[in-house]
GUDRENDO-154169 format. One record per atom (N, C-alpha, C): residue number from 1; x, y, z; atom name. Coordinates in nm, 4 decimals, padded with zeros to 6 digits. Example, Ala and Ser with C-alpha at 12.3 -4.5 7.8 and 13.67 -1.06 7.14 Angstrom:
BEGIN
[pt 1 [01.3190 -00.5690 00.7800] 'N']
[pt 1 [01.2300 -00.4500 00.7800] 'CA']
[pt 1 [01.3200 -00.3300 00.7800] 'C']
[pt 2 [01.2850 -00.2250 00.7080] 'N']
[pt 2 [01.3670 -00.1060 00.7140] 'CA']
[pt 2 [01.2900 00.0030 00.7870] 'C']
END
This chain:
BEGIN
[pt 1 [00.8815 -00.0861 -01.1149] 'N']
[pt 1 [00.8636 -00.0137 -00.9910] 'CA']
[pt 1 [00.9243 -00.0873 -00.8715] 'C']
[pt 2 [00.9396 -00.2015 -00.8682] 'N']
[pt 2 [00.9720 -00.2940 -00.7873] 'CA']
[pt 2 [01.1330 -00.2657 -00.7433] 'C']
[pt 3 [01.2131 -00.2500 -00.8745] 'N']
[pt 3 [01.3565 -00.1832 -00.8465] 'CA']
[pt 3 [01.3890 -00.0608 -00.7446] 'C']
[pt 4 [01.3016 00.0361 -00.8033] 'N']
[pt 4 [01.2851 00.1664 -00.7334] 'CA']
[pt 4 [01.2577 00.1349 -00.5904] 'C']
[pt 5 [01.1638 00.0461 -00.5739] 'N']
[pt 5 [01.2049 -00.0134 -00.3897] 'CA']
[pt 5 [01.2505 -00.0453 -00.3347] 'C']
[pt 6 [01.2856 -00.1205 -00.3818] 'N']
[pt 6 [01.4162 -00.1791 -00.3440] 'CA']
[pt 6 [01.5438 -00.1218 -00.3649] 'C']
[pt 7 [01.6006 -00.0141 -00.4599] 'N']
[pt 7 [01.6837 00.0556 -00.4196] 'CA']
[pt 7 [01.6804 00.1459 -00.2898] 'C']
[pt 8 [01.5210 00.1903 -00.2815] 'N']
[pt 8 [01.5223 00.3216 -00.1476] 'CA']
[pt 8 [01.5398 00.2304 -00.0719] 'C']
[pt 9 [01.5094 00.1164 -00.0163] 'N']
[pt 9 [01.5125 00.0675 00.1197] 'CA']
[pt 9 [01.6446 -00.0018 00.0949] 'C']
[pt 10 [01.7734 -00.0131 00.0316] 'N']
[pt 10 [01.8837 -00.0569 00.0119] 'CA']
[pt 10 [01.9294 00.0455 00.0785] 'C']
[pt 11 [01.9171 00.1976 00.0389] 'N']
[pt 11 [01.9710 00.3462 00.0970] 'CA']
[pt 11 [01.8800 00.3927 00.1816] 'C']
[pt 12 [01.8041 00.3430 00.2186] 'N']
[pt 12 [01.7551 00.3943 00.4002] 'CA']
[pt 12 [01.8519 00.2850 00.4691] 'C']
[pt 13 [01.8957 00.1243 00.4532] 'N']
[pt 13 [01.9167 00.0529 00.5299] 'CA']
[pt 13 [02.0776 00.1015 00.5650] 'C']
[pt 14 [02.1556 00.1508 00.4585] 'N']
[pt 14 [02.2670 00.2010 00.4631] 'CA']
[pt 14 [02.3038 00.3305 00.5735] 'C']
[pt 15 [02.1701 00.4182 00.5405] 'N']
[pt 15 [02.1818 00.5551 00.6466] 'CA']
[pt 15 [02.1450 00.5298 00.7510] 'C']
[pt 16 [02.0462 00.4026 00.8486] 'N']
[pt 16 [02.0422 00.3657 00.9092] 'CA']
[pt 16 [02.1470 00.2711 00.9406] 'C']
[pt 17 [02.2088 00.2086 00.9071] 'N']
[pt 17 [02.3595 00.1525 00.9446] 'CA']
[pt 17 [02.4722 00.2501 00.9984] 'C']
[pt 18 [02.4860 00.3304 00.9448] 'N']
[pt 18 [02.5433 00.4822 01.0180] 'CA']
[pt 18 [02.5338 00.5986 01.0665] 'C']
[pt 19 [02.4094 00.5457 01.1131] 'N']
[pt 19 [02.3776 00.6224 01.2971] 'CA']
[pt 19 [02.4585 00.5841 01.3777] 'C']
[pt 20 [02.4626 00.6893 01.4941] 'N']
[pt 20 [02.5141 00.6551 01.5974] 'CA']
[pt 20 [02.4627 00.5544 01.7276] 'C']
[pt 21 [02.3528 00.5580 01.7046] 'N']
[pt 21 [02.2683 00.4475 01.7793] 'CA']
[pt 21 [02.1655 00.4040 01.7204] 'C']
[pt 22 [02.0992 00.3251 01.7927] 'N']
[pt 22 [02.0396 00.2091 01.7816] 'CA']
[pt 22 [01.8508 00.2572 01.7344] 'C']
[pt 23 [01.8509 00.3570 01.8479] 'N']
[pt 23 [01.7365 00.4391 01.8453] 'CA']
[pt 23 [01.7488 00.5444 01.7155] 'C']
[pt 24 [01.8234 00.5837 01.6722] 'N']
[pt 24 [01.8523 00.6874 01.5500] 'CA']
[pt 24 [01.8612 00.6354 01.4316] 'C']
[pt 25 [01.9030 00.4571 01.4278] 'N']
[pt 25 [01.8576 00.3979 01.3377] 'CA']
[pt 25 [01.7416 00.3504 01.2739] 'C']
[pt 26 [01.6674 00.3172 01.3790] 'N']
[pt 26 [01.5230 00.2332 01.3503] 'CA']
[pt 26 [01.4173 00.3766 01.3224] 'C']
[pt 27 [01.4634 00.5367 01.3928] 'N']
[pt 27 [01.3797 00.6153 01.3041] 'CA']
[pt 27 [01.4284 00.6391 01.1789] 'C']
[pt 28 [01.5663 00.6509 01.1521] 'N']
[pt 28 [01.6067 00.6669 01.0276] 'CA']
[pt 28 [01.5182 00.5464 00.9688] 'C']
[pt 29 [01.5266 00.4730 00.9719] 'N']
[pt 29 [01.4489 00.3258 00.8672] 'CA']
[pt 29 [01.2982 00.3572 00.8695] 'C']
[pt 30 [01.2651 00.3769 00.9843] 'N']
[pt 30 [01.1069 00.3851 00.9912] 'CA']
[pt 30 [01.0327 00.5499 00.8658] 'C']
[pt 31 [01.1405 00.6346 00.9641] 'N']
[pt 31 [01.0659 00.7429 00.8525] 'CA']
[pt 31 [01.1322 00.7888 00.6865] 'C']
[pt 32 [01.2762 00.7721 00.6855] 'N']
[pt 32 [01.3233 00.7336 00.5700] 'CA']
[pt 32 [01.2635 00.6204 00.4902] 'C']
[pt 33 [01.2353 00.5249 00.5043] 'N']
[pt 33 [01.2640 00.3892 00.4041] 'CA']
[pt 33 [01.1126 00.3782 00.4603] 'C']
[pt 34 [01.0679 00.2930 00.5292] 'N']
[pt 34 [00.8988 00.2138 00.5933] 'CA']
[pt 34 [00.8540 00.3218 00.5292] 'C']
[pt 35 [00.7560 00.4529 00.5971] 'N']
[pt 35 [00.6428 00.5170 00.5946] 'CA']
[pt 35 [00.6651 00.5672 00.4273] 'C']
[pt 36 [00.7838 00.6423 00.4005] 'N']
[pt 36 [00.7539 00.6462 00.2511] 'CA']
[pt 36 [00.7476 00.5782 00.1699] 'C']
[pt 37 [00.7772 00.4171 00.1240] 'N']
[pt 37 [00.7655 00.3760 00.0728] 'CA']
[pt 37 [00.6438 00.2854 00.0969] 'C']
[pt 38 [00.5529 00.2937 00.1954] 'N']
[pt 38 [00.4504 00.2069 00.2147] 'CA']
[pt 38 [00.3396 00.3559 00.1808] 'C']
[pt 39 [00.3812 00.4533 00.1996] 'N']
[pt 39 [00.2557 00.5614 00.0941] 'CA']
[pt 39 [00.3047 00.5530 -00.0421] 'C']
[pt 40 [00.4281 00.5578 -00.1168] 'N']
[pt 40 [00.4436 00.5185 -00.2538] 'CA']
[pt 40 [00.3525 00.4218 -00.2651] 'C']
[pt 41 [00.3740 00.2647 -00.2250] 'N']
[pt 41 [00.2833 00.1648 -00.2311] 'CA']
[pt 41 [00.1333 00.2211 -00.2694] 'C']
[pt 42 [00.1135 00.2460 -00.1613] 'N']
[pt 42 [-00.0667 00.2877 -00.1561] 'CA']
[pt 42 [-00.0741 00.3754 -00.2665] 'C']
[pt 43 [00.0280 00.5116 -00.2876] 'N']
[pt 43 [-00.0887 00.6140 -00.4217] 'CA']
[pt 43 [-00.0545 00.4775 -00.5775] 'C']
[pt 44 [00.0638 00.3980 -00.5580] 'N']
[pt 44 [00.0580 00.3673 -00.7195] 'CA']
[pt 44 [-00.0305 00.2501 -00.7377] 'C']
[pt 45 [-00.0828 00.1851 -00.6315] 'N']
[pt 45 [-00.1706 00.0620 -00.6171] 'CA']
[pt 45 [-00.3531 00.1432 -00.6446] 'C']
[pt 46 [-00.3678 00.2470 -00.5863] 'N']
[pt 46 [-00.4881 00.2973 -00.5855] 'CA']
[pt 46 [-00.5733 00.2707 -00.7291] 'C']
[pt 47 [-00.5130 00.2996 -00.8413] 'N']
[pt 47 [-00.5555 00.2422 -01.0067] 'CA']
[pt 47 [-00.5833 00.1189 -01.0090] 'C']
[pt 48 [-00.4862 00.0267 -00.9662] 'N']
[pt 48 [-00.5409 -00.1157 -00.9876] 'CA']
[pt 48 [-00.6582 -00.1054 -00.8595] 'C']
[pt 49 [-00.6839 -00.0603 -00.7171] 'N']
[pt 49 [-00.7587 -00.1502 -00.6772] 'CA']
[pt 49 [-00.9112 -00.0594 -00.7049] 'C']
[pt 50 [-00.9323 00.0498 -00.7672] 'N']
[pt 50 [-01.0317 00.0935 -00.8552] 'CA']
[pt 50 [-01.0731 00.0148 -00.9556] 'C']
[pt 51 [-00.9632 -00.0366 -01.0716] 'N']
[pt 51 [-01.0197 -00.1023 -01.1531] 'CA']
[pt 51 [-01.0362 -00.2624 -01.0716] 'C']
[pt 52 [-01.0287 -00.3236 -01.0073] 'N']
[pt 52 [-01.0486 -00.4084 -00.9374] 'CA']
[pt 52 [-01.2301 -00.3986 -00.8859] 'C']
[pt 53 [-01.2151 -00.2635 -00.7929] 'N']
[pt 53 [-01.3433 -00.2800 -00.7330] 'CA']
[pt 53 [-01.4356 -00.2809 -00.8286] 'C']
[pt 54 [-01.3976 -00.1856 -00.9711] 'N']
[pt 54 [-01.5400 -00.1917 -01.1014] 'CA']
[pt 54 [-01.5487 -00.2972 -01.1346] 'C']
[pt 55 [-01.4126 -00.3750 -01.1785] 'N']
[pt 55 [-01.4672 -00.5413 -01.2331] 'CA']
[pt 55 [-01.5880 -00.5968 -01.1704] 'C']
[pt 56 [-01.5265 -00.5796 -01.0107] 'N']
[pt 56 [-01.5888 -00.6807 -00.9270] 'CA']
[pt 56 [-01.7654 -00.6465 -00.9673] 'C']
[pt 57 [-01.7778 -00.5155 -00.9689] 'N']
[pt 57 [-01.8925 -00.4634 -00.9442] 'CA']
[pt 57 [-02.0022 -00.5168 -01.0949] 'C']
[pt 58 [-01.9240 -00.4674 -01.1345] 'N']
[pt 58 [-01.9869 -00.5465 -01.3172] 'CA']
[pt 58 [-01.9701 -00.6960 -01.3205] 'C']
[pt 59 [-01.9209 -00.7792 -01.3000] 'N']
[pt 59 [-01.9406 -00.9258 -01.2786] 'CA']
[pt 59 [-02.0426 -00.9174 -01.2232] 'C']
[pt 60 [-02.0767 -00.8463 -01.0808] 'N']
[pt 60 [-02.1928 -00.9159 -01.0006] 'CA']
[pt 60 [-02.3006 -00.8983 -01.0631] 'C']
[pt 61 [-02.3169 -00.7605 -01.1262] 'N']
[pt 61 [-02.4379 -00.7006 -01.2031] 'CA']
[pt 61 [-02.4993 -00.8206 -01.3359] 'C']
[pt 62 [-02.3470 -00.8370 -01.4087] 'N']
[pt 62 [-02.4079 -00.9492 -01.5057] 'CA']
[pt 62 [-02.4486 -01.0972 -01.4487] 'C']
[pt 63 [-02.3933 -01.0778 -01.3419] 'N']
[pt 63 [-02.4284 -01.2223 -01.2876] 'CA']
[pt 63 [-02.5735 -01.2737 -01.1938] 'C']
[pt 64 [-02.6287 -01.1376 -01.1819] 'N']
[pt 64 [-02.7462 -01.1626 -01.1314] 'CA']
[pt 64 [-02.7336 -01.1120 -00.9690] 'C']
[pt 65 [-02.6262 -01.1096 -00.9276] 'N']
[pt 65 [-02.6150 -01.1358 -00.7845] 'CA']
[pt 65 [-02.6224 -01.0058 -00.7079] 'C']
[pt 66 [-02.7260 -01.0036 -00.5902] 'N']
[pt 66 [-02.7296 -00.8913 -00.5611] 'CA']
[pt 66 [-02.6456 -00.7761 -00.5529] 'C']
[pt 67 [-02.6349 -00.6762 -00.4765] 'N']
[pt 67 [-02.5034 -00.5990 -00.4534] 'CA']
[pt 67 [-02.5647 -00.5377 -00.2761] 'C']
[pt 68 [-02.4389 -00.6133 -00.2133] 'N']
[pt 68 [-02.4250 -00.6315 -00.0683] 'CA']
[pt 68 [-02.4025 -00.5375 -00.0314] 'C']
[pt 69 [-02.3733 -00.4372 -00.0573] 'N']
[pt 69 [-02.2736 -00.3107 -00.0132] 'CA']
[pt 69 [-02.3661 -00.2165 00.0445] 'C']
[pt 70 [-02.4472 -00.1899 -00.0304] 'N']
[pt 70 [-02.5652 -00.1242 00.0170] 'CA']
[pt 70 [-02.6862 -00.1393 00.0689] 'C']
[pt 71 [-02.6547 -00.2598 00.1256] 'N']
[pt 71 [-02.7966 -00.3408 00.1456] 'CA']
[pt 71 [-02.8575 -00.2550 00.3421] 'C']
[pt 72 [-02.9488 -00.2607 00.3594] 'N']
[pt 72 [-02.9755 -00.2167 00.4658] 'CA']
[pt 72 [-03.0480 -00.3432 00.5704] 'C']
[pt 73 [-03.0245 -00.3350 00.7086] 'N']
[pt 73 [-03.0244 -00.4813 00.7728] 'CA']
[pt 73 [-03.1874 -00.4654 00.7950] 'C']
[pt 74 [-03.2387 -00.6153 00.8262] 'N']
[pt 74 [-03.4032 -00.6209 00.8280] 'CA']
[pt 74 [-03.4385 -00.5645 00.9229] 'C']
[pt 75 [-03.5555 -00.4999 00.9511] 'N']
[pt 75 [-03.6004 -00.4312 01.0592] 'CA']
[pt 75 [-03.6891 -00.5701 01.1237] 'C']
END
């Protein structure tokens, strides 16, 4: 997956190189190349950081240790 990114932001940096200005570049880059590839990022990461948060959650359980998340503050 790592290729695939680095190719799009190789060809946003290119179509942003041939704008006519300066300002027509940095949106070409920003909404071409940045914003889509930083939501690619986020939907293909979402699996790992699910299975991430269950690990975490089952370690604590076997480990005795409370679970913070839901805790409500002392009155």
């Amino acid at each position: 997956m790592h290729i695939v990114a680095i190719a799009w932001l190789f060809v946003t940096v290119l179509m942003a190189a041939a704008e006519a200005s300066l300002t027509a570049a940095v949106m070409t880059l920003v909404f071409y190349g940045v914003a889509p590839l930083a939501l690619f990022w986020w939907l293909v990461g979402t699996p790992v950081r699910r299975a991430r948060r269950r690990r975490s959650a089952a370690v604590s359980k076997l480990s005795g240790e409370p679970d913070h998340q839901h805790a409500e503050p002392d009155q």
